[in-house]
C-alpha positions as CSV (number, residue, x, y, z in Angstrom):
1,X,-51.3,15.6,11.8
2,X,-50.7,17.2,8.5
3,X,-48.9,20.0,10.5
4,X,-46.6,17.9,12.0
5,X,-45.4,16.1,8.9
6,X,-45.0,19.7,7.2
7,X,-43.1,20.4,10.1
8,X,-40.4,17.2,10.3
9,X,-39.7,17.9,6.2
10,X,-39.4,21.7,6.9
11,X,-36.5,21.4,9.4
12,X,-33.0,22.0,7.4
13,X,-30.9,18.7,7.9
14,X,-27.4,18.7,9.0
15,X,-25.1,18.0,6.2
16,X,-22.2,15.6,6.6
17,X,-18.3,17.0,6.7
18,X,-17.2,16.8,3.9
19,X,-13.5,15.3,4.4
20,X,-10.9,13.6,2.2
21,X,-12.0,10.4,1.4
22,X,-10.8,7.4,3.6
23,X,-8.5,4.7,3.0
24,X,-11.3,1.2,2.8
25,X,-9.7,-2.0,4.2
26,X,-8.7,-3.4,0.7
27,X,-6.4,-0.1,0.6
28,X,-4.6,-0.7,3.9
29,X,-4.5,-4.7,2.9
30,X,-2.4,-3.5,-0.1
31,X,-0.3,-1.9,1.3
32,X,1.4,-4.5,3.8
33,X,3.5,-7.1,2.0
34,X,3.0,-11.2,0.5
35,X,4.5,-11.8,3.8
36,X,2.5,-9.5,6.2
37,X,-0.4,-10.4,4.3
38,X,0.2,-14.5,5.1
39,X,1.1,-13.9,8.4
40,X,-2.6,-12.0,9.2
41,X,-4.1,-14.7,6.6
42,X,-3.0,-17.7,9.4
43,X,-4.0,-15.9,12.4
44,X,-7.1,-15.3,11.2
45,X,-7.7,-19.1,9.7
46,X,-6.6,-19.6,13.7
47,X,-9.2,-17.4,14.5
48,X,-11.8,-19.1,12.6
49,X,-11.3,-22.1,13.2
50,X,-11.8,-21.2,16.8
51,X,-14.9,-19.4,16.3
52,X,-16.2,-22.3,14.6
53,X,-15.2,-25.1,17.6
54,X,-16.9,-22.5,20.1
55,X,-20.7,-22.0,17.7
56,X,-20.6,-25.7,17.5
57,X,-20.3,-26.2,21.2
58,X,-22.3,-23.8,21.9
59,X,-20.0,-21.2,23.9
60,X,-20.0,-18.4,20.8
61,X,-20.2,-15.3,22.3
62,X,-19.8,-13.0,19.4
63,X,-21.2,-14.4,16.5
64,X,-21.2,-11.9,14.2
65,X,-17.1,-12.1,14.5
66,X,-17.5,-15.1,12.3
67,X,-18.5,-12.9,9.5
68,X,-16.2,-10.1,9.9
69,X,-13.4,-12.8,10.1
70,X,-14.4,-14.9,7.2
71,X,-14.5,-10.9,4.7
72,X,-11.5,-10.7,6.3
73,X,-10.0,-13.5,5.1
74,X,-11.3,-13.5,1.3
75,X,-10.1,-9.6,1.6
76,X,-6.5,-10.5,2.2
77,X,-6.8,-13.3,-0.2
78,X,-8.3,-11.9,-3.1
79,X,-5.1,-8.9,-2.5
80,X,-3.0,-11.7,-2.5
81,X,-4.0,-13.2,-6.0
82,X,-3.8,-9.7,-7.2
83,X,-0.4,-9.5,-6.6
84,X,0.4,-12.7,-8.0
85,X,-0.8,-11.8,-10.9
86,X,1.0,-8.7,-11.0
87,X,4.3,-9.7,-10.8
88,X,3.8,-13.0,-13.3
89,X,2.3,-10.4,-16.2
90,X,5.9,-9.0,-15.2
């Protein structure tokens, strides 16, 4: 047994590609406009609210959506306070 542990640590592990790093979602967020961003921020309160109708009647088929949407939605938001307070510091 101890011969097979030694032999699992002693194999060299592959490293990771080391590439440029990526843009995150917050990056690509800031980068639409106030009016880009509220145009995604009601299709995905649409979205939402549909998700929510379908849990509760018990036709959710994808519930983890729910989560993804609802980060999505405090993502754009949160970018969207940022630039209002932006442009009133002037």
């Amino acid at each position: 047994m101890a011969k097979k542990a030694a032999a699992k640590t002693a194999k060299p592990k592959a490293k990771k590609a080391t590439t440029a790093k990526a843009a995150s979602k917050g990056d690509d967020i800031r980068a639409k406009s106030a009016d880009e961003l509220a145009g995604d921020l009601v299709g995905l309160k649409k979205e939402q609210f549909n998700l929510r109708f379908q849990l509760a009647n018990g036709q959710a088929e994808n519930t983890g959506r729910i989560r993804t949407v609802r980060r999505s939605i405090a993502r754009i938001e949160t970018v969207l306070t940022e630039q209002r307070r932006k442009s009133a510091k002037g």
